[in-house]
C-alpha positions in Angstrom: -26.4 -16.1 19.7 -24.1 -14.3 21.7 -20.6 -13.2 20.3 -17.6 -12.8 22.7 -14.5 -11.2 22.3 -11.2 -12.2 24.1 -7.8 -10.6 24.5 -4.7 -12.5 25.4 -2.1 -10.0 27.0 1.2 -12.5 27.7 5.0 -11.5 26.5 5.7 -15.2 25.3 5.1 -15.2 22.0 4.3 -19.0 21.9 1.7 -19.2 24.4 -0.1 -15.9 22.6 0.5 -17.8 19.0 -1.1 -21.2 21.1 -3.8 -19.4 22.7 -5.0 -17.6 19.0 -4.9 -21.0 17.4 -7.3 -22.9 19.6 -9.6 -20.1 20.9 -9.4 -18.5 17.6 -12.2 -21.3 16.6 -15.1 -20.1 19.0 -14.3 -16.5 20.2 -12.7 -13.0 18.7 -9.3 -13.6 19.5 -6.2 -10.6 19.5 -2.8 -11.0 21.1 -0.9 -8.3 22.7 2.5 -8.8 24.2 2.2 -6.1 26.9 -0.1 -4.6 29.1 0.1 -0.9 27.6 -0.8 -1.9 23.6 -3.8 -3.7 25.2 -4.9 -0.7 27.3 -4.5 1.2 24.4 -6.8 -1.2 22.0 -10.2 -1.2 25.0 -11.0 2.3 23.5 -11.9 0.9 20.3 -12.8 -2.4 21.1 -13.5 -3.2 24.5 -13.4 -7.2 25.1 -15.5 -9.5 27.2 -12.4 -11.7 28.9 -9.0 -10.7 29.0 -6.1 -13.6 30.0 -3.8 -11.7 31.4 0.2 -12.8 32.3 1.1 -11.1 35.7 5.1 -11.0 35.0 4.9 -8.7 32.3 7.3 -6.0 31.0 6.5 -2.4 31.6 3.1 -2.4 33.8 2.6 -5.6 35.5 0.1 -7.8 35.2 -1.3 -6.8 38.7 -1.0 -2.6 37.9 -3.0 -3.9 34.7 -6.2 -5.2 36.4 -7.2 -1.7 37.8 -6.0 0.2 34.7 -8.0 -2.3 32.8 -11.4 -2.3 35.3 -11.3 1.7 35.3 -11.5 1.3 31.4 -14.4 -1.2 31.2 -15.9 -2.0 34.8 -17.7 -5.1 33.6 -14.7 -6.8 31.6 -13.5 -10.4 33.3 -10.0 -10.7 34.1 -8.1 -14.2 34.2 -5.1 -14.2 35.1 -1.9 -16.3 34.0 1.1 -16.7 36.4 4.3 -18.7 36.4 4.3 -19.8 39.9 1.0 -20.8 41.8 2.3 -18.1 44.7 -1.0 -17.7 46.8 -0.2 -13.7 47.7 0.0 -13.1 44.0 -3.5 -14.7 43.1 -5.0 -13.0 46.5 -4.0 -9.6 45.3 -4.9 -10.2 41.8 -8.5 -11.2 43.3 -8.6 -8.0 45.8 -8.0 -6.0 42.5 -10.6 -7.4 40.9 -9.6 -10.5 38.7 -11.8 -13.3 38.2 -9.8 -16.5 38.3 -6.2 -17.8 37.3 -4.2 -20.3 35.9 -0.5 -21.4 36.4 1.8 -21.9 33.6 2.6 -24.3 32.0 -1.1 -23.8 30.7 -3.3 -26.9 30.2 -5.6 -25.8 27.7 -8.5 -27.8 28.8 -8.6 -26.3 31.6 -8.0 -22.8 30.3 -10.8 -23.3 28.4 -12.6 -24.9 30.7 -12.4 -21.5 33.1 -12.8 -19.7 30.1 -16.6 -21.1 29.2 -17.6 -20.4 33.1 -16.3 -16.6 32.7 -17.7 -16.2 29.6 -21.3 -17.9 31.0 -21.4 -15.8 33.9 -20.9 -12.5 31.1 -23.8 -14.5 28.9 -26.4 -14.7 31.8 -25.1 -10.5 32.4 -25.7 -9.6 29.0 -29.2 -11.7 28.9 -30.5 -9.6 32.0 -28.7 -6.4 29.8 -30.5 -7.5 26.9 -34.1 -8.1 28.2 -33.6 -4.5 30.2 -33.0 -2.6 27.0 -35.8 -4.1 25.0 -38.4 -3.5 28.3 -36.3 0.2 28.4 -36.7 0.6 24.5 -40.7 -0.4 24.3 -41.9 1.6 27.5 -40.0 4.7 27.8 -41.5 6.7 25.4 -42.7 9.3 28.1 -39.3 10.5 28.3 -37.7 10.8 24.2 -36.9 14.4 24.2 -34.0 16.5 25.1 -35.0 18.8 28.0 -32.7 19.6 30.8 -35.9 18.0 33.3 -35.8 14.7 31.6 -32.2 14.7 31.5 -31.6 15.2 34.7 -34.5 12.7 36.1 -33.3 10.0 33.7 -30.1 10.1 35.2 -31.4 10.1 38.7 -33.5 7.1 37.9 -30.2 5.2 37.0 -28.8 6.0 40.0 -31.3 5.5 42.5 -32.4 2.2 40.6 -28.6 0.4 41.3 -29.7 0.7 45.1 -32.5 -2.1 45.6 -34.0 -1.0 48.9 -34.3 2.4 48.9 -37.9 4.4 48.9 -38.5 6.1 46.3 -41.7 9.0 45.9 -42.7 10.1 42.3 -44.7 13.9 42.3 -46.5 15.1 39.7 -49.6 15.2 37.5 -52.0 12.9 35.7 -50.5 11.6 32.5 -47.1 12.3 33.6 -45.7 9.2 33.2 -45.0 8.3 37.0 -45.8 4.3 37.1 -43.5 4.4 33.6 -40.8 5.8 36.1 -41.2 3.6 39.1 -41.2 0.6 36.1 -37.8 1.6 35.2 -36.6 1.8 38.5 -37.4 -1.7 38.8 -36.1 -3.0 35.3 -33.2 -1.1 35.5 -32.0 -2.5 39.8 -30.4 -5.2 40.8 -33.3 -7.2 41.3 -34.6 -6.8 37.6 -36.2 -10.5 37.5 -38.3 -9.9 40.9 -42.7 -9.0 40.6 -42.9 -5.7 39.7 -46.4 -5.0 42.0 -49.0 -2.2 41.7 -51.8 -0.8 44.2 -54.1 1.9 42.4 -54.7 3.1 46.4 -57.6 5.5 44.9 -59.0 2.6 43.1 -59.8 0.5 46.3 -62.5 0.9 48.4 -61.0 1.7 52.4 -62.2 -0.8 53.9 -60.6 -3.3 51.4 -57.1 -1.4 51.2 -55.8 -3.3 54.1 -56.3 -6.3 53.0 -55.2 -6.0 49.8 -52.2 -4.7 50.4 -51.0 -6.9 53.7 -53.2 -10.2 52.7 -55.6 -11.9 55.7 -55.4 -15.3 57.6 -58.4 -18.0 57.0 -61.4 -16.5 58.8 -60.5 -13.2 59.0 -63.7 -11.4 58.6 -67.6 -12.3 56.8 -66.5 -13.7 53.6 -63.1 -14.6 53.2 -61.6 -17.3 51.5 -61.2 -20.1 53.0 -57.4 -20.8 52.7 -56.6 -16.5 53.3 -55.0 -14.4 50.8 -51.4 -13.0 49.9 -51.1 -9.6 50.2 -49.3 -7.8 47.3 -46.7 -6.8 50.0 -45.7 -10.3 49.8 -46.1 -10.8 46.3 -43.5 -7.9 45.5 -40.7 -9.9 47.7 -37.7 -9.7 46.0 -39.0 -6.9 43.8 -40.9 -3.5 43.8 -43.7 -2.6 44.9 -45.9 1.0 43.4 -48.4 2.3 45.7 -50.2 4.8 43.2 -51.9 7.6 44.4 -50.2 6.9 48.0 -52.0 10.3 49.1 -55.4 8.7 49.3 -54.6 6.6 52.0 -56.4 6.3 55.6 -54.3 7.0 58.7 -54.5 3.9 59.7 -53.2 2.3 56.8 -50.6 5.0 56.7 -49.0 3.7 60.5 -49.3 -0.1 59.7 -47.3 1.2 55.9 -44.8 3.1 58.5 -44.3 0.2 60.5 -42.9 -1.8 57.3 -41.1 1.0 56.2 -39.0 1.0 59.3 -38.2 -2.5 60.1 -39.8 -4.9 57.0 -42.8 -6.1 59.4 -46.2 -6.7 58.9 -49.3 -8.4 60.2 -52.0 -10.2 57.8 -55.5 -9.3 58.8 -56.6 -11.8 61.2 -53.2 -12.9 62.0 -50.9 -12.7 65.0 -47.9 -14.3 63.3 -45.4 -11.4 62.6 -44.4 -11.4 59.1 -41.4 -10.2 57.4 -39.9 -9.7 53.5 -37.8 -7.3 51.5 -39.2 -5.3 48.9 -38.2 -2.0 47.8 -41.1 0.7 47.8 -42.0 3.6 44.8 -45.1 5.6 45.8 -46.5 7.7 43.3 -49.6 11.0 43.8 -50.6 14.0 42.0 -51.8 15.3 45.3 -50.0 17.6 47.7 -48.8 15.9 50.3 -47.8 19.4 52.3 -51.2 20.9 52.0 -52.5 17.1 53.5 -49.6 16.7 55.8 -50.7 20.5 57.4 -54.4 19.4 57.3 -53.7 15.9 59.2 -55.0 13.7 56.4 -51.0 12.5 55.7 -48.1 11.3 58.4 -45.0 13.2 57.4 -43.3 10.5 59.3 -44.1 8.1 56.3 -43.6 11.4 54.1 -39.8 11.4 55.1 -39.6 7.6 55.0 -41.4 7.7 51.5 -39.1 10.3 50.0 -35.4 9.2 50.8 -35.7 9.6 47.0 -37.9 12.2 45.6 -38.7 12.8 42.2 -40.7 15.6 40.7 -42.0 14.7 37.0 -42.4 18.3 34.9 -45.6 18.9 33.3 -45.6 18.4 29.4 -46.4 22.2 29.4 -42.4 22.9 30.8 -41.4 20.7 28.5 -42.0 22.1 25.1 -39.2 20.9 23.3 -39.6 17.3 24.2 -43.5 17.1 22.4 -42.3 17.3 18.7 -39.9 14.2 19.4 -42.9 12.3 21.3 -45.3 13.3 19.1 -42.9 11.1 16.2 -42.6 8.1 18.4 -45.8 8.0 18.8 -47.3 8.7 15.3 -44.1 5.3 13.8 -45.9 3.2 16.9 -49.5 3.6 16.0 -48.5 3.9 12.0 -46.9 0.3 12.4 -50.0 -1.0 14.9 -52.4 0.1 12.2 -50.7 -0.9 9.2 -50.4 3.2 7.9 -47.9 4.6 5.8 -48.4 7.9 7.4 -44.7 9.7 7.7 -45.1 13.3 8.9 -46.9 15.8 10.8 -48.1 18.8 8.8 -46.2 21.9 9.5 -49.5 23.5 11.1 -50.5 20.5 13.0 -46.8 20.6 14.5 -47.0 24.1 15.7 -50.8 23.9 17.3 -48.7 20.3 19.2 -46.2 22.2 20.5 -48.4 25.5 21.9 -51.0 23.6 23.0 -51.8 23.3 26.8 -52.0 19.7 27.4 -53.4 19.2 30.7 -53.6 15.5 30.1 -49.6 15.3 29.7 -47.8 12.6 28.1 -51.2 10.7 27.9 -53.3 13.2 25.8 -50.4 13.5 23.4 -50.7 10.0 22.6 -54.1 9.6 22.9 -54.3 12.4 20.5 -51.6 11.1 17.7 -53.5 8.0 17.8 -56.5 9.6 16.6 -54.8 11.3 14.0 -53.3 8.1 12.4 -56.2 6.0 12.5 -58.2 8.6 10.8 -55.7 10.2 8.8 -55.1 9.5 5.1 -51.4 10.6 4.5 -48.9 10.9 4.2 -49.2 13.2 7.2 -50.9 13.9 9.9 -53.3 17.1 9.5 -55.1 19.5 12.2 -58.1 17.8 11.1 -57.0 14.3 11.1 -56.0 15.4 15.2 -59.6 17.2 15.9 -57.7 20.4 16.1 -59.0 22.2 13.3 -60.4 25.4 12.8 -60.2 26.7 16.4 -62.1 29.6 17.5 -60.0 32.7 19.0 -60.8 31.7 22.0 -59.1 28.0 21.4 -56.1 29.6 19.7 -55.2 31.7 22.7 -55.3 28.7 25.0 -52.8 26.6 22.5 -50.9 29.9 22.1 -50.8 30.2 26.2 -49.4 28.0 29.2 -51.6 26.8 31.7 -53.6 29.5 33.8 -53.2 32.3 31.3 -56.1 34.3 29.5 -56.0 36.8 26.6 -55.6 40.6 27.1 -57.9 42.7 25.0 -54.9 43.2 22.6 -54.9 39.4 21.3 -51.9 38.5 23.5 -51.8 36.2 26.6 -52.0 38.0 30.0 -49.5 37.7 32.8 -51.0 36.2 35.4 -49.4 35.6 39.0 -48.6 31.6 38.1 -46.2 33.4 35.2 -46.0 32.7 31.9 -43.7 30.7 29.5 -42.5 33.0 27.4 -39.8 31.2 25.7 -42.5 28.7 24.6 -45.1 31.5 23.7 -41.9 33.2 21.1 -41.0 29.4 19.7 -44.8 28.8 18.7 -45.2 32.3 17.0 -41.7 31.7 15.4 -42.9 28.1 13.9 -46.4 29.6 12.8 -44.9 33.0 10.6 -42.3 31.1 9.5 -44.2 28.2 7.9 -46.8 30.9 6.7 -43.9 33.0 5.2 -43.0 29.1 3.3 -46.0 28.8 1.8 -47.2 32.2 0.9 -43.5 32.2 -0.6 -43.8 29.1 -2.7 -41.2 27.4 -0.9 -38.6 30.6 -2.2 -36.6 31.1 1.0 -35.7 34.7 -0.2 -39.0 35.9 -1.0 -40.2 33.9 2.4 -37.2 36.4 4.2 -38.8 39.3 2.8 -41.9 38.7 3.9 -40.5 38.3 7.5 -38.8 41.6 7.0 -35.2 39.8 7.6 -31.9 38.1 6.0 -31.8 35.7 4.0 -29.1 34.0 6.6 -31.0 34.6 9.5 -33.9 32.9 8.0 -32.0 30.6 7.2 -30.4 29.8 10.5 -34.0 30.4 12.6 -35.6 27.5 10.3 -32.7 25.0 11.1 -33.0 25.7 15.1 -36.5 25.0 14.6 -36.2 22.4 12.4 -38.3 23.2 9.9 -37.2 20.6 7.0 -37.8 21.7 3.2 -41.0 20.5 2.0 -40.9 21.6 -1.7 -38.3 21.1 -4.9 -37.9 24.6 -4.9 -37.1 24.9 -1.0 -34.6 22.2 -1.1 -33.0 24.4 -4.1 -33.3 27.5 -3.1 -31.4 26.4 1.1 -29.8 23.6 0.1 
């Protein structure tokens, strides 16, 4: 059940005693007898309603609503005047207030306007609620802390709270596109519309067409009798994800255009113009440049496609961010399969971080799965993940980003695509560090020594990696 808070801002001390007493019994109730001490209290504890007096001393009632709204946007204002003076209650509505109600107050009907405020915030926080347990099971593809996720995660909220706008998602497989064109949908204003996807590489040509815009009765050898709804109509009202939009015909392409631009289409077989709104996310892993230059893709519907363009980062340029999956991941399938497996092994965590993963997001997962169903606990191990005993060979590739081979001395080669070198110096860190742990006993000192430096900037380097203590002694001997 849903709790609500209320605040009752009015200088009359009998009408805030009043009010207390009888709303007291079903909400959160606190009085303030002017507009500044409440101001002051929605830092700590924001409410859902506020009954506000206009003729107040200090701040007015009126100067309140916008101090008020720029505190807590979503907050529902009532407001409580002497006189039922129609400018008054016009402005207070232009500022933003909900409803009023005249003095002296009838409490029926106070808390009569009260329950419709307050069902209005209930059917708000239900659509809140439902987003952030869809938000909370599905977004797993972006836990981390990387500037790229950062920044896309907040671009996603922004483009989401605009419910028409195109929307094209670049990058490779196992990236985690749909998972972003998903939350675009859960997180916009049309939240409870069909959330629709077309795998455009997974239907034959000559089929596209009709899948995607529906046909009339009798349209070609073989149709249904009564016609079929296209999934364009069935995303009305909602979001429709064309994956793999790249491997579209031409033809398909125009009559996609055509929608694009003014919301029509045509079944197959029909002549009756048809018309929805929808907002559309497109998704590839292909260049659409290279295809655009060759004449396999209309940059027309490239620029309608990409009023907003994201580009989702490789797991590779991502380092930092696979550690953090990589837990999610092993708690999710260690709950699914009934496992009390904790950890990943030290080892196992630096081979997960170096590695190349040219399966992204999706061969992480895949790949933590394995582990916990085979693994025995209570962690993970390099065996338990198939990632033991790699040949030189293998090591170089975890050790290397994607597109670099070993020089003769043992150490990746620069190549023209660059190399991440950060990531390349994190992995060796996490390696000699764990080694110097072990050979050491757990003895921070002695492990310093064997790393030829300080104590302290041992010390220091393991807590930026976050390597936690493992043994009694460590604990004793950094803690």
């Amino acid at each position: 059940m849903i709790s609500y808070s209320i605040y009752i801002v009015d200088d009359e001390e009998l009408i805030r005693d009043a009010s207390v007493l009888t709303l007291g019994k079903k909400y959160r109730v606190k009085a303030f007898s002017s507009a500044e001490s409440a101001i002051d209290a929605l830092r700590t504890d924001p409410p859902d309603l506020v009954l506000l007096d206009i003729g107040l001393p200090g701040m007015s009632g009126i100067e309140a609503i916008e101090a008020i709204k720029a505190k807590c946007p979503d907050v529902l204002i009532i407001m409580i005047t002497a006189y039922d003076d129609i400018e008054t209650v016009i402005s207070a509505m232009k500022r933003g207030a909900y409803d009023y109600v005249v003095k002296p107050i009838n409490m029926d009907a106070l808390e009569l306007g009260i329950a419709n405020a307050l069902e209005t915030i209930r059917l708000r926080k239900e659509v809140q609620l439902l987003q952030e347990k869809y938000l909370k099971e599905n977004l797993p593809y972006f836990i981390g802390q990387s500037d790229a996720i950062v920044d896309i995660m907040a671009l996603v909220t922004t483009v989401a709270k605009s419910p028409h706008a195109s929307v094209l998602i670049l990058g490779d497989t196992g990236t985690g596109k749909e998972l972003i064109a998903s939350t675009i949908h859960y997180k916009s204003p049309h939240f409870r519309g069909p959330f629709v996807t077309l795998n455009c590489a997974a239907i034959p040509e000559n089929l596209v067409e009709s899948e995607l815009f529906g046909y009339e009765k009798g349209a070609f050898s073989g149709a249904a009798p009564g016609g079929k709804q296209g999934l364009l109509e069935a995303a009305a009202d909602g979001t429709l994800f064309l994956d793999e939009v790249g491997d579209l015909s031409l033809g398909i392409q125009a009559k996609l255009l055509r929608f694009l631009e003014n919301g029509e289409y045509y079944k197959v077989g029909g002549t009756q113009k048809k018309s929805i709104r929808t907002r559309v996310v497109a998704a590839t892993n292909r260049d659409l440049d290279a295809l655009i230059a060759n004449g396999q893709f209309r940059q027309d519907l490239y620029y309608r496609l990409a009023i907003i363009k994201i580009e989702v980062p490789t797991l590779s340029r991502r380092r930092e961010d696979i550690l953090p999956m990589a837990m999610h991941f092993l708690v999710e399938f260690s709950q699914k399969l009934n496992k009390p497996i904790a950890g990943i092994s030290p080892d196992a965590q630096t081979v997960l971080q170096a590695m190349e993963w040219k399966g992204n997001v999706r061969e992480l997962r895949n790949r933590i799965e394995r582990g916990v169903l085979i693994g025995k606990g209570p962690e993970i191990t390099l065996n338990d993940l198939g990632l033991d005993n790699p040949d030189r060979s293998t090591m170089v590739a975890l050790n290397a980003p994607k597109g670099v081979a070993a020089s003769g001395a043992g150490f990746p080669m620069l190549s023209a695509d660059g190399i991440d070198l950060p990531g390349l110096h994190e992995a060796m860190d996490r390696h000699y560090f764990d080694q110097s742990l072990k050979m050491a006993d757990g003895n921070a000192t002695q492990a310093a020594r064997l790393l030829q430096m300080s104590y302290y900037a041992f010390r220091r380097r393991i807590d930026k990696l976050k390597i936690k203590p493992k043994t009694p002694s460590l604990k004793k001997t950094i803690g």
